[in-house]
Structures are given as C-alpha cells and as structure tokens.
C-alpha positions in Angstrom: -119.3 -53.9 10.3 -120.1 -51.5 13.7 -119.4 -54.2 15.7 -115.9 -55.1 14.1 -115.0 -51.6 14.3 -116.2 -51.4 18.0 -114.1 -54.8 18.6 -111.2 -53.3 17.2 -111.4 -50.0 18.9 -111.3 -52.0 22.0 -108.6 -54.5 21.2 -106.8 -50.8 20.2 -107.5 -49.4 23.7 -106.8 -52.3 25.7 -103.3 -52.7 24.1 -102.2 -49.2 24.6 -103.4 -49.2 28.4 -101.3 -52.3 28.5 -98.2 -50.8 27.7 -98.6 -47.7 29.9 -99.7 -45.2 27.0 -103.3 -44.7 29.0 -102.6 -45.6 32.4 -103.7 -45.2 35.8 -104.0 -41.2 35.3 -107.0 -41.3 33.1 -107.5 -41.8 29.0 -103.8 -39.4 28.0 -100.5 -40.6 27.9 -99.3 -40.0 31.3 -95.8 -38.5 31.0 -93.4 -38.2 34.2 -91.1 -35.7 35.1 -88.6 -37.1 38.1 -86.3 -34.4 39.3 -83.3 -35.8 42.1 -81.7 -33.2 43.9 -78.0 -34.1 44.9 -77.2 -33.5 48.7 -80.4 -31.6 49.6 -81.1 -31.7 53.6 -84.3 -32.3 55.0 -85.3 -28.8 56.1 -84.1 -27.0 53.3 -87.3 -26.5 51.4 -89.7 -23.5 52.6 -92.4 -26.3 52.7 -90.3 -28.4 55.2 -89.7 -25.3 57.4 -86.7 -23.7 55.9 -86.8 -19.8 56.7 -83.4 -18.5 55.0 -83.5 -20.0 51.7 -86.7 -19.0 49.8 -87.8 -22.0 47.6 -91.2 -20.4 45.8 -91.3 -23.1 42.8 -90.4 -26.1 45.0 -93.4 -24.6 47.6 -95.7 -23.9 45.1 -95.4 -27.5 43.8 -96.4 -28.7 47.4 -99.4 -26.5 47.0 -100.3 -28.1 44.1 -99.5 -31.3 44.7 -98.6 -33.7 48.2 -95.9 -33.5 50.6 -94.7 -36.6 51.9 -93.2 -36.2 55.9 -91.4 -40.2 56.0 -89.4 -41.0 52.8 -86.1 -42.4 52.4 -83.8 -42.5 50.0 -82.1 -45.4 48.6 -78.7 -45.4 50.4 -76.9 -42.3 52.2 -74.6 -41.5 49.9 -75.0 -40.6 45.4 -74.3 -43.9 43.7 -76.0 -46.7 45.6 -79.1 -44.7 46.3 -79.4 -44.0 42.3 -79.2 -47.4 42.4 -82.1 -48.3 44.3 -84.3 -45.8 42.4 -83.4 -47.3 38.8 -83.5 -50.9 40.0 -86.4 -50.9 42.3 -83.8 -52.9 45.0 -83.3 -51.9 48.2 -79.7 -52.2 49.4 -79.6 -55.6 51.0 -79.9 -56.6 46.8 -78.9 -53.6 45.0 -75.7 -54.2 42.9 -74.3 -51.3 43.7 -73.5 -50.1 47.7 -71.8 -47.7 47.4 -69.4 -44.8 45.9 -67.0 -47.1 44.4 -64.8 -45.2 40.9 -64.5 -47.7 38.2 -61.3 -47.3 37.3 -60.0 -49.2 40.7 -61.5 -52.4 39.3 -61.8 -51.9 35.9 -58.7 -50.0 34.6 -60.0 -49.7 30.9 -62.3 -46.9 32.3 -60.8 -43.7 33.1 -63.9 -42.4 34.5 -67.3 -43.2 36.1 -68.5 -45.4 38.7 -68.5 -49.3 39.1 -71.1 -50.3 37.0 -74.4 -51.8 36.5 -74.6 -55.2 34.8 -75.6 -56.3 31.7 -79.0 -58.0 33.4 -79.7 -55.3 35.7 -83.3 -54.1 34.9 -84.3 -50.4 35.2 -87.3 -48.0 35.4 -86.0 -46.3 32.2 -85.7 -49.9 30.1 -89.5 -50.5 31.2 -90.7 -47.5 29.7 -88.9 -47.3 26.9 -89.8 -51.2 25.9 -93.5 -49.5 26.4 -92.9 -47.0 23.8 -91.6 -44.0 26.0 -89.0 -41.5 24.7 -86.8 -41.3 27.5 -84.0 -38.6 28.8 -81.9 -38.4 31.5 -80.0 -35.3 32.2 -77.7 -34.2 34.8 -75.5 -36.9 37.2 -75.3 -40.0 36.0 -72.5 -42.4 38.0 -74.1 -46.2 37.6 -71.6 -46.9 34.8 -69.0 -45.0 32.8 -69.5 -44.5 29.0 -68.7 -48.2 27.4 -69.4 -50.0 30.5 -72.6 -52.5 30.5 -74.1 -49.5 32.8 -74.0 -46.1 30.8 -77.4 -44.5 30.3 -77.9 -45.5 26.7 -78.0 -49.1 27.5 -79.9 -48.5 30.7 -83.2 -46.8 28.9 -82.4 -43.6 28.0 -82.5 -42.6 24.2 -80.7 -39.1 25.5 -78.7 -38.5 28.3 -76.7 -35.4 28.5 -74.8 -34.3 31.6 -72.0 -36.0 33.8 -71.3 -39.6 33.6 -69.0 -39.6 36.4 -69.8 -38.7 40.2 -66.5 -37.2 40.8 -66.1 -34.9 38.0 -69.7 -33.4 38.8 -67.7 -32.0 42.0 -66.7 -28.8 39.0 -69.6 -26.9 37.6 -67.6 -25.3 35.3 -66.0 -28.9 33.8 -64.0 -29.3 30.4 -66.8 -31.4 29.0 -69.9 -33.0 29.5 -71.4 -36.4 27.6 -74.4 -36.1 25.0 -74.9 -39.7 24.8 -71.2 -41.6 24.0 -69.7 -37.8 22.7 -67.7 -35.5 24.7 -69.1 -32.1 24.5 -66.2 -29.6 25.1 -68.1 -26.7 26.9 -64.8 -25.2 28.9 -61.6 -24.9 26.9 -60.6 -23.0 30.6 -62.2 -25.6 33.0 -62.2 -25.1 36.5 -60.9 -27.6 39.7 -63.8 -28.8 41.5 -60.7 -29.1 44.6 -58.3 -26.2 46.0 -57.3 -24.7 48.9 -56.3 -20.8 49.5 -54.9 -21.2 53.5 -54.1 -17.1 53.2 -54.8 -14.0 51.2 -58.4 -13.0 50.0 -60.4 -15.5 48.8 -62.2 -14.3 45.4 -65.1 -15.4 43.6 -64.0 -14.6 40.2 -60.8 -16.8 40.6 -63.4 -19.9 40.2 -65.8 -19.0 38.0 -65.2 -20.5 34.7 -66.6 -19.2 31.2 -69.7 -21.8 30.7 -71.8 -23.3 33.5 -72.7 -26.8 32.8 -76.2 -26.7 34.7 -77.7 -23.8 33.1 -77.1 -26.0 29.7 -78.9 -28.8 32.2 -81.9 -26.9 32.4 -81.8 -25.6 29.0 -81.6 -29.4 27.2 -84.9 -30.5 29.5 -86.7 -27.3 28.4 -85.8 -29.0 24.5 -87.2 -32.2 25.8 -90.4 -30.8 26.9 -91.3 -29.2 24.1 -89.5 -31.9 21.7 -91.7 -34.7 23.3 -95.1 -33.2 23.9 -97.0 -35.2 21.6 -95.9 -38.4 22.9 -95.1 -39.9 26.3 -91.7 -39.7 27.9 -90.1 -40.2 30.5 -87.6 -37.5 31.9 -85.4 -38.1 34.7 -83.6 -34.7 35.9 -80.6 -35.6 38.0 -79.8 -31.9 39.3 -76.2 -31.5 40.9 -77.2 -28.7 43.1 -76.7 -28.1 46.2 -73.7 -30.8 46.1 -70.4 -28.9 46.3 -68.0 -27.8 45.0 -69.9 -24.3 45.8 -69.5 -22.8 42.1 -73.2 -20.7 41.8 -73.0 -17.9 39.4 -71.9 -14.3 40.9 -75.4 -12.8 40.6 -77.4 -15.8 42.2 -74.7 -15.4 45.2 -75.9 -11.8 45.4 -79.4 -11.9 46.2 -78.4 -13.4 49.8 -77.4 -11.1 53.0 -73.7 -10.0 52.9 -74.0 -10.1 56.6 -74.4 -13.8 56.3 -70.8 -14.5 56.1 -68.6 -13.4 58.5 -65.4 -15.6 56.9 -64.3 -16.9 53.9 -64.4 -21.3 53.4 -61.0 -21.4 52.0 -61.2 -25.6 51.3 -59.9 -26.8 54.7 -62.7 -29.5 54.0 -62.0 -30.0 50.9 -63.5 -28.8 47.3 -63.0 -25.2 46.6 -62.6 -22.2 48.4 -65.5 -19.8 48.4 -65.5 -15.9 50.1 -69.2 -16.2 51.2 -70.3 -19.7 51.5 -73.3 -19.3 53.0 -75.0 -17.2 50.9 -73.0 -19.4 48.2 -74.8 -22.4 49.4 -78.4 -20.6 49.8 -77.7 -19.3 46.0 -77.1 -23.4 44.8 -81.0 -24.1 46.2 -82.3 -21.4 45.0 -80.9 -21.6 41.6 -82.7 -26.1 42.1 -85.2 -24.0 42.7 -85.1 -22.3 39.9 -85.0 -24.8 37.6 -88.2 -26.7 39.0 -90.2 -23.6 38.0 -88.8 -23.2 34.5 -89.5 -27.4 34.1 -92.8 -26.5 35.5 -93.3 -23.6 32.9 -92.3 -25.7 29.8 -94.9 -28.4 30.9 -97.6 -25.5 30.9 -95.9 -24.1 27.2 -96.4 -27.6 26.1 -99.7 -28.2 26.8 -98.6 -31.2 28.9 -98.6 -29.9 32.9 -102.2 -32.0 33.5 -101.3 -35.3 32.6 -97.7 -35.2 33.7 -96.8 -37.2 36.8 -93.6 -34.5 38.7 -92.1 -36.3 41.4 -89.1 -34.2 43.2 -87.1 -35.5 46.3 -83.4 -35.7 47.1 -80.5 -38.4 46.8 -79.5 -38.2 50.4 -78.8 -35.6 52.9 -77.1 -32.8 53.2 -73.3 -32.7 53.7 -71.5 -33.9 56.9 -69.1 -32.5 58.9 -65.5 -33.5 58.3 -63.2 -31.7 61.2 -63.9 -30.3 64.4 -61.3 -27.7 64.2 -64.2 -25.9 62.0 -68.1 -25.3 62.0 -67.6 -25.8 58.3 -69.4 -29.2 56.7 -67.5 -30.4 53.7 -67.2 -27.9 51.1 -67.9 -25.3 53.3 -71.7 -25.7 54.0 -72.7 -24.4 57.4 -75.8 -26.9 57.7 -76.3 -25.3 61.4 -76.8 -22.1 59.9 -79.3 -23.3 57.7 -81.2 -26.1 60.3 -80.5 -28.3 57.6 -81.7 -31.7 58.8 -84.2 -29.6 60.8 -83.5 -31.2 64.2 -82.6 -35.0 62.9 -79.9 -36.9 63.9 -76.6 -37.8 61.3 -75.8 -36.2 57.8 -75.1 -37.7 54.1 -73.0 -40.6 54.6 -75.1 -41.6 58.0 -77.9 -44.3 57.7 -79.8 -41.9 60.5 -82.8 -39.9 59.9 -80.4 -37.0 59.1 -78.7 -39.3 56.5 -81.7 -40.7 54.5 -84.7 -39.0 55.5 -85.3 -36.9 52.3 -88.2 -33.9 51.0 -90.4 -35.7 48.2 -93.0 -33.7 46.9 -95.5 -34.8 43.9 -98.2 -33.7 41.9 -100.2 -34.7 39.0 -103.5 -32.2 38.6 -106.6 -33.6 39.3 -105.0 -36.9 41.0 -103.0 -36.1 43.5 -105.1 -34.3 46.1 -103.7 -30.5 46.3 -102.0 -29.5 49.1 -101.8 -32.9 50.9 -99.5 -33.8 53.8 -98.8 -37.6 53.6 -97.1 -39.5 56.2 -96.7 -42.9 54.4 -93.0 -44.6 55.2 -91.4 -45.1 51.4 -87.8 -44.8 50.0 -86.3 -45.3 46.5 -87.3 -48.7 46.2 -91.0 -47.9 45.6 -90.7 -45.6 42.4 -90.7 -48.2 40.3 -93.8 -50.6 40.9 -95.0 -46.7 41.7 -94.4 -45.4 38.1 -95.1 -48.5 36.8 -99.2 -48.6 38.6 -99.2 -44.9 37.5 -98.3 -45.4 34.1 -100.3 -48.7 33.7 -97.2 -51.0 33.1 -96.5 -54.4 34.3 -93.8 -53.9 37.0 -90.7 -56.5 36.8 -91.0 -59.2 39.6 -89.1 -59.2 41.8 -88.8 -55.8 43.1 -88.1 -54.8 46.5 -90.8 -51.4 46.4 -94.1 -51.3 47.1 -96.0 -48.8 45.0 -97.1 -45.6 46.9 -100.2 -44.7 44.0 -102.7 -45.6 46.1 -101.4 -43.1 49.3 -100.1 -40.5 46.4 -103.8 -40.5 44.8 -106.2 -40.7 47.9 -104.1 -38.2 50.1 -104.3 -40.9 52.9 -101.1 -43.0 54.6 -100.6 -46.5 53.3 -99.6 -49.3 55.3 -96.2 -50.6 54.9 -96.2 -54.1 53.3 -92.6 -54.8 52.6 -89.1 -53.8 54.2 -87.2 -50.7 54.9 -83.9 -51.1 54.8 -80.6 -50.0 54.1 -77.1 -52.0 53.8 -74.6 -49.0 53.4 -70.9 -51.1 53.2 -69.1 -47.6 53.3 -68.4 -45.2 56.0 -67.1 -47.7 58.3 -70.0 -50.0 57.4 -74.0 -49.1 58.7 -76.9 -51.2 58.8 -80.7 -50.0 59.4 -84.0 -51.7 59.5 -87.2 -49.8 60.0 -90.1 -51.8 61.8 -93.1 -49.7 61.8 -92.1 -46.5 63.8 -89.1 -48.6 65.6 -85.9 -47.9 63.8 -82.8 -50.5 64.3 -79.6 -48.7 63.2 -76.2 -50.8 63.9 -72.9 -48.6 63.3 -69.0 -49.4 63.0 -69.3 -52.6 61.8 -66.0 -52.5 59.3 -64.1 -51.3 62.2 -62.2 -53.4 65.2 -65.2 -52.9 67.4 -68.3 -53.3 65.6 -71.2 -51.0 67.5 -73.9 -52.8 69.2 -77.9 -52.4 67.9 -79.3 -49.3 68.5 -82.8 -48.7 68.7 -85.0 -45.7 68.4 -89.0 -45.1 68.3 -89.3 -42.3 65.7 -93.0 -41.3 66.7 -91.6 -40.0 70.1 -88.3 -39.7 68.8 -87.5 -38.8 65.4 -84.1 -36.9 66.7 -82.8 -40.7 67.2 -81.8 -39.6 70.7 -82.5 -42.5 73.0 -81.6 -45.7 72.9 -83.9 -48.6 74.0 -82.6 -51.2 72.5 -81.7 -53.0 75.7 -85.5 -52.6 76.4 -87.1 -54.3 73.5 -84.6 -57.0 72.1 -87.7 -58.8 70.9 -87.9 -55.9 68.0 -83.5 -55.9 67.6 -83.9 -59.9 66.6 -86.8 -58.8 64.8 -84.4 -56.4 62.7 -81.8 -59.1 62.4 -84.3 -61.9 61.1 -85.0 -59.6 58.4 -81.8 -58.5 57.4 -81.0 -62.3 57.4 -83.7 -62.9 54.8 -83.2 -59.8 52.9 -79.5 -59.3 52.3 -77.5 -60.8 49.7 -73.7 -61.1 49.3 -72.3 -58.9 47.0 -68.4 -59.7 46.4 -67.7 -56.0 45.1 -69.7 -54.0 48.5 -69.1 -57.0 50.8 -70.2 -56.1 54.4 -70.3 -58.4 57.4 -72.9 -58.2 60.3 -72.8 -59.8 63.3 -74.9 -62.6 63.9 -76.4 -62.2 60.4 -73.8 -62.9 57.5 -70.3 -64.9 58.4 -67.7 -63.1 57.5 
C-alpha cells in the first residue's frame, strides 16, 4: 500500500511539472508577471542611464533582478511587435507587419487592428491549456472585439483595457472593453488629436473626468490578489509614455517648471500640451509607478518569490515628424531626454534607436541579483522562454530561442537562431543581425530602394559607419537568410531586392 501511494504521488508530480504547474523555478507554481511599456526609449530608465526622469521601482527591479544591454523588440512599431511576443514569430513569419486598422479590410469592424487568425497560436493559449488563469490588461490591437483575434479567444480569461491601437491615443476615452462589454468610463471623453496654433495652451482644457490607466493598474492589483493561490499569467500592456501627452495635473508637477520654455500646441500631431517635457517625464514616472504598486501586490499576496516579472518596451521612443520643430510627434523632446541614449533612428526605424529596447527581469533566488547580461534576444524568444521557465512544452515551430539559461546563470548565451526584422511600413525596412554585424536595408517601397547597409555594433552601436562595401561576404550572408526566413504575406506584402520577386 506505501508503495502505491508513493507511485501515485509521483505520477501526481510528474503530471503537474508537465503542464507548467512546478516548473523550471523550483517545486511552486511559477506565476509570471509581463509588463510592455508602449513607446519607451532606450535610455529612459535610471538603470539605462537616464538622469532627468527618476525611475526608483523600474531601478530597484534591476537591483533585484538582471538587466539585459542587447534586446530587441519584435518590430518598430505597436502591432506587429505585439505580434511577435504572443506568437513566438519573428517578422519574416509573423501574420501581422505592421499597424494596419481593421476596418480598411474588414468593414464589419469599426475598430481595432487587422487581426490574428483563427490558427495563430499564442503564449496566453499555452498557459491557459496548462491550467493558468490568464489576464491581459491595457493595449490590446491584434484583433478587434468579434474578430478571430480579440483577447478572449487568444488566451486570456480577462482582458480589460483598449482593444484598439488608435483609440489608446486618448487617456481619458469614452469607454474601455472588459472582455466583449463596453465599459462607459467618460460620458465627457476627451480627443486624443487637436491643435491650438494661438492663445494659451491649458492643461485643464484636456483633462477629462476618469483616467483609464489608473483603472489599468487598479484591475491588475484585483488580479494579484484574486489569483494568488493558483498560477496565472498576467500580461500588463501599459500605454505610457505613448502620446497623446494626457498625465494627471499633479504627476506633471513634480517636474522643473523651468523645463519648458514653450508650449507643444499639436503641430505634430495628438494634443496640445503647455509643458511637454515635464508632461512626458510625468508619463514614465507615473510606468514607473505602477511597476512598484504590481511589485507591492506580489509582496501583499505572498507571491513576489515564485513570480517570474519580465518588463521591456514595444519599440522606441517617438520619431521626429517635421524639421520646422525640435518637437518628436506629440510633442516629446527625446533630445532633451537622451532618449535613445546615443543610438541611431527612433520608433518606426529598424535601427538600434528603433528596436533596441530596456528588458529587465527578476525572479528571487533564480535570476542572479543585480546582473548585467549582454545576450542578443528580441520578442521572439518569450515564448520557448516562458515556456522552459514554466516547464511547458513550447509549440514547434517557433522562431525564439529561450533565454532561461542566460536569465538564470547571469552569463551571455550564444545566439542559435535568427535576428530579424521585416517591417513592410515606413517606406519598407529590412534588418538582419549576424553576430555583432548588423545588415539594415532602407527605402525599399519607394522608387529607389536603398542599397545594404552594414554596421559592427561592438565598435559601433551608433550605426554610424557603413562598411558594407567592405564585407559583402556578410551582406549575402544577410540576404541568404532573409531568403530562407521570410514568408509572403499577401496583407504586409514587402518586396526586397534580390530576395523576394515582386
């Protein structure tokens, strides 16, 4: 009779490791906590050298966890690269490429982005199938609500927050979505675009009554606490410090007045703010802000140890959209702020400046404290990552490579499958990355497609010299792989020379 029991025990244990509810992080459900920042630059974090914008919860987390100095996002711009994260395929097979609204091709949707398919497999569906309760909160914008890609039939038991990219661009909106309901939370709502060419610009004239991310941060506090006896799986999709600059009064405050010396009044497009500067400073802070009070509900839990927190950003930070003005779209002054801390190209770029993103995690007693990590990733990775770290079977098939092994041991991991990035939009962009050689080819929608670039980032991670006309061995290296690696796709279609016929 012991040794039944003991038999069973076992068969017990080794069917819950199987499904993820030990995992790699010991003999506790491992829960995960993966917060996306929208538009955050490079070198806005104290911990990657900001000096103007104090980031204490985001710095502390470094402390306490590893600080990785080479990952990418999925794309340069909010759609696609959300793609790549869910899907675990980088952009030469994502479905989706870019920022494309639903409606233009699918006119029974008056809102949302185009959206994922009925067979597309994400990092939410695996977990849940293992008996995860899953959330997503915050930005959404793979699939409008009754599309084949909305959050509920992509994983998530809860999602609460924007569906749609484009009305994120108000953070004082009419409603937000708690699953397929429209939650009315501004009978008063305010334009996430306007202009004010003359007169005084004032603060209070777009400031609505209720601001959807402090209700953001409120619903994942529920979650927390909700979901502490069980695993879950929380994905926080922040939509700080993306404009339209809308912070509260009192976070806009606590920055220098001296900062700003004019007003933004929309030239570029979103809203008009008098002090955008310290308007911008007050959106990180308040991400910021909300990192700590996530971290505090894992301590109120009882959860913090065995919860896997991984934080990085979408893309980078806003571009610049005229030169008649040192204002970036939506007024951010990214020179003000060293944004992309000396790296070439904004959001929208497939530069460094572009996709080069802050990713910090930590998980007590795993991930080595304090750790600087300098292992090339991007989106791709997170799932066969969160799958290894949570003991599931990854999908095959997946473009990623799972970082556990350099996010446990502290060390950098060799790179074993491709970097890459097939970005359709913004004229068309291509990059490859081949071990510190970067190919980058730009223009390619346009009359006169730009010839390969080249760039060593160990000498030169500013992308500022060319030596592509040195090394063509490593520019038909880039090509060889983009020949084996991308795919058509009829709705991002993208043409390269010399690797897909147009």
């Amino acid at each position: 009779m012991k040794r039944l029991r003991f038999f069973l025990f076992a068969l017990a244990t080794f069917s819950l490791t199987g499904t993820g509810l030990f995992g790699a992080a010991g003999d506790k459900p491992l829960n995960v906590v993966f917060i996306l920042a929208d538009d955050l630059g490079w070198g806005e974090l104290g911990s990657y050298g900001q000096k103007k914008i104090p980031t204490p919860h985001l710095d502390r987390l470094a402390k306490e966890g590893s600080r990785f100095t080479r990952h990418y996002s999925g794309a340069p711009v909010c759609a696609p690269s959300r793609c790549v994260l869910m899907t675990g395929k980088h952009l030469g097979h994502a479905e989706i490429r870019g920022n494309l609204p639903a409606p233009k091709l699918l006119p029974q949707f008056t809102e949302g982005q185009y959206p994922l398919s009925e067979q597309a497999v994400t990092l939410a569906q695996t977990f849940q199938k293992a008996g995860y309760t899953t959330g997503a909160l915050g930005k959404w914008g793979l699939g409008p609500v009754g599309s084949t890609g909305e959050p509920n039939k992509k994983g998530f038991d809860l999602f609460f927050g924007y569906n749609c990219q484009s009305l994120a661009h108000s953070f004082y909106p009419e409603y937000l979505w708690r699953n397929s309901e429209k939650v009315i939370i501004n009978t008063k709502p305010v334009p996430g675009h306007g202009k004010q060419p003359e007169g005084e610009v004032k603060m209070e004239d777009w400031i609505g009554e209720t601001y959807a991310p402090k209700l953001m941060i409120q619903e994942a506090e529920k979650f927390i606490q909700a979901q502490a006896a069980k695993p879950f799986f929380l994905y926080l999709a922040f939509i700080e410090p993306h404009v339209s600059m809308h912070p509260p009064r009192e976070s806009v405050e606590r920055f220098p007045e001296e900062w700003d010396t004019e007003p933004y009044r929309g030239q570029n497009g979103y809203v008009p703010h008098p002090r955008p500067r310290a308007g911008y400073a007050a959106m990180i802070s308040d991400l910021d802000s909300y990192v700590g009070r996530v971290m505090t509900a894992l301590d109120k839990a009882g959860v913090a140890e065995n919860t896997l927190i991984i934080f990085t950003s979408d893309n980078g930070t806003t571009h610049p959209r005229s030169a008649k003005t040192h204002f970036h779209v939506g007024g951010v002054d990214a020179a003000f702020f060293n944004s992309t801390a000396g790296l070439r190209g904004y959001k929208g770029s497939v530069y460094e400046g572009g996709i080069r993103v802050p990713m910090i995690a930590r998980l007590p007693g795993r991930i080595p404290a304090g750790s600087v990590n300098e292992t090339p990733g991007f989106f791709a990775d997170w799932f066969p990552t969160l799958c290894e770290a949570a003991g599931l079977k990854a999908p095959a098939g997946l473009d990623g490579q799972s970082l556990w092994t350099a996010l446990t041991s502290g060390q950098k991991q060799e790179r074993t499958k491709p970097l890459l990035w097939v970005f359709p939009e913004y004229e068309g962009q291509v990059a490859v990355r081949l071990g510190d050689m970067k190919a980058v080819r730009q223009k390619l929608k346009t009359k006169s497609p730009g010839a390969w670039e080249l760039y060593d980032l160990s000498k030169d991670p500013a992308e500022s010299a060319d030596i592509a006309a040195t090394h063509p061995e490593i520019v038909q290296q880039a090509e060889a792989l983009l020949k084996q690696e991308m795919a058509d796709n009829a709705i991002f279609p993208l043409t390269v020379p010399g690797v897909t016929q147009p």
